[in-house]
C-alpha atoms as one frame of an Amber mdcrd trajectory, in Angstrom:
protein
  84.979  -9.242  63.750  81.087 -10.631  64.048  80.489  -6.981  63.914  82.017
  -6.572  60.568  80.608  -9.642  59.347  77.025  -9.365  60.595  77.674  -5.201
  58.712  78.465  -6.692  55.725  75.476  -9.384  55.528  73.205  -6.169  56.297
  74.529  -4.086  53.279  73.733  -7.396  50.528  70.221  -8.004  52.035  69.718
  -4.495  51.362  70.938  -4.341  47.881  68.116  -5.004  45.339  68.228  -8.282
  43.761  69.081  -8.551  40.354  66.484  -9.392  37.825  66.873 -12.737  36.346
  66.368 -13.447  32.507  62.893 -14.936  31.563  63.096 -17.799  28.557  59.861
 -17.773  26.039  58.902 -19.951  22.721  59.953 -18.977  19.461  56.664 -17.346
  17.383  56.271 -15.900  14.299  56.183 -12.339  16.489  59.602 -11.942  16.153
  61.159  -9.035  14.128  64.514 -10.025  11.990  67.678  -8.233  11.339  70.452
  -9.680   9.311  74.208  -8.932  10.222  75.682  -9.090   6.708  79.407  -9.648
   7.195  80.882  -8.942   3.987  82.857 -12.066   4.541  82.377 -15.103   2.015
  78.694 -13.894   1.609  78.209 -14.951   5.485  75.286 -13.349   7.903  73.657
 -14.391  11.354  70.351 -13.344  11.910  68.942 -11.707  14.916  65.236 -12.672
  15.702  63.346 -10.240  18.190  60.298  -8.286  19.747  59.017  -6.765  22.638
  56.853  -8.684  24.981  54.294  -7.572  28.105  55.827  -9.463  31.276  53.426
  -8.404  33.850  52.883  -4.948  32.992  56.296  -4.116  32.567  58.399  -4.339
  28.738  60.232  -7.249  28.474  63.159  -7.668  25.184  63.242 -10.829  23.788
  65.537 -12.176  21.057  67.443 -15.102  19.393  70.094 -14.850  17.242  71.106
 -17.735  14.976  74.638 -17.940  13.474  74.996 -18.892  10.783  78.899 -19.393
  10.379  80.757 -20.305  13.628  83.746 -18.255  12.963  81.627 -15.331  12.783
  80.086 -15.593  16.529  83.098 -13.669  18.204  81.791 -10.263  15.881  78.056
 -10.859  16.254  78.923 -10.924  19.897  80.554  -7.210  19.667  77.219  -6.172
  17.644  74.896  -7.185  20.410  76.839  -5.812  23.120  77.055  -2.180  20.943
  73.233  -2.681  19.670  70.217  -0.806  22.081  66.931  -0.953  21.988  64.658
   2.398  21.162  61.051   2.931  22.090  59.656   6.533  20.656  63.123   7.230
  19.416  64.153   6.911  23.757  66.671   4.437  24.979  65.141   2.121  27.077
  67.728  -1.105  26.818  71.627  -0.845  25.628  73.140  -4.302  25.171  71.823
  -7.037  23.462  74.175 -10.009  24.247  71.550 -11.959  26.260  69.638 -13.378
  23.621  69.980 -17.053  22.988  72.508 -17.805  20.534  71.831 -20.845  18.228
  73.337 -22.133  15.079  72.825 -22.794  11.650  71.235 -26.088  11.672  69.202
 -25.320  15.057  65.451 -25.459  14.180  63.391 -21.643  15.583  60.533 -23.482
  16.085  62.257 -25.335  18.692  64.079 -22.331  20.214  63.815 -20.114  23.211
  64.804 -16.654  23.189  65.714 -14.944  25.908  63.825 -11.958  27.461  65.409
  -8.889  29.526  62.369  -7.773  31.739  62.915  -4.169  32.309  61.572  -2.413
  34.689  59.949   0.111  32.514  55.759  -0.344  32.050  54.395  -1.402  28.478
  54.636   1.597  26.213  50.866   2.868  25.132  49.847   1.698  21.613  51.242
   2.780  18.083  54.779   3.206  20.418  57.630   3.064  17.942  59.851   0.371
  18.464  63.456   0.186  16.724  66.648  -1.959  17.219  69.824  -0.290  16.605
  73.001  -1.546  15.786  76.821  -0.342  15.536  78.096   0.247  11.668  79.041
  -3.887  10.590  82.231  -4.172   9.192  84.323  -6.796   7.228  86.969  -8.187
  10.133  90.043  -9.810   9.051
């Protein structure tokens, strides 16, 4: 039985450990799309931009709601939305970034940033946000 135990302690040393999210101010850096929901004239916004975390890309992002009842979708839009650099994949999943709501002031906000462990693309790198087709939910 130690045997099995003392295995099994082996195998999760060895596993890599998992990168932990990085929190960063709020600038004026930040690219912004706007989920439109077709619903009572309602939208959240999405605030983002890629960052240098020690050499490697980092994703960073906030995304403000701006109707409560809406959250639930612009949940499902981040988890379908990826991130391209020079048209490549390099991050699928956008439901880390901070969520705040209407009221909540962006100067006063965090977003959250997915370090990746790809290096800092070279200059004039393309950089585009893509998200699934938005559509009115009953």
């Amino acid at each position: 039985m130690r045997f099995l135990a003392a295995a099994a302690f082996a195998l999760l040393a060895a596993l890599p450990a998992r990168a932990e999210d990085i929190r960063v101010p709020f600038d004026a850096d930040y690219w912004t799309i706007e989920l439109n929901w077709n619903v009572q004239d309602n939208s959240s916004t999405v605030y983002w931009t890629p960052m240098d975390f020690g050499g490697r890309l980092a994703i960073c992002g906030i995304i403000q709601h701006h109707d409560a009842s809406l959250m639930q979708f612009d949940r499902k839009v981040l988890r379908g939305s990826s991130v391209k650099v020079n048209g490549k994949v390099v991050l699928k999943g956008l439901q880390f970034f901070t969520a705040i709501g209407a009221g909540a002031r962006l100067a006063r906000a965090e977003a959250t940033c997915k370090v990746l462990d790809a290096p800092i693309p070279p200059r004039g790198s393309e950089f585009e946000a893509v998200t699934p087709a938005i559509r009115a939910y009953d």
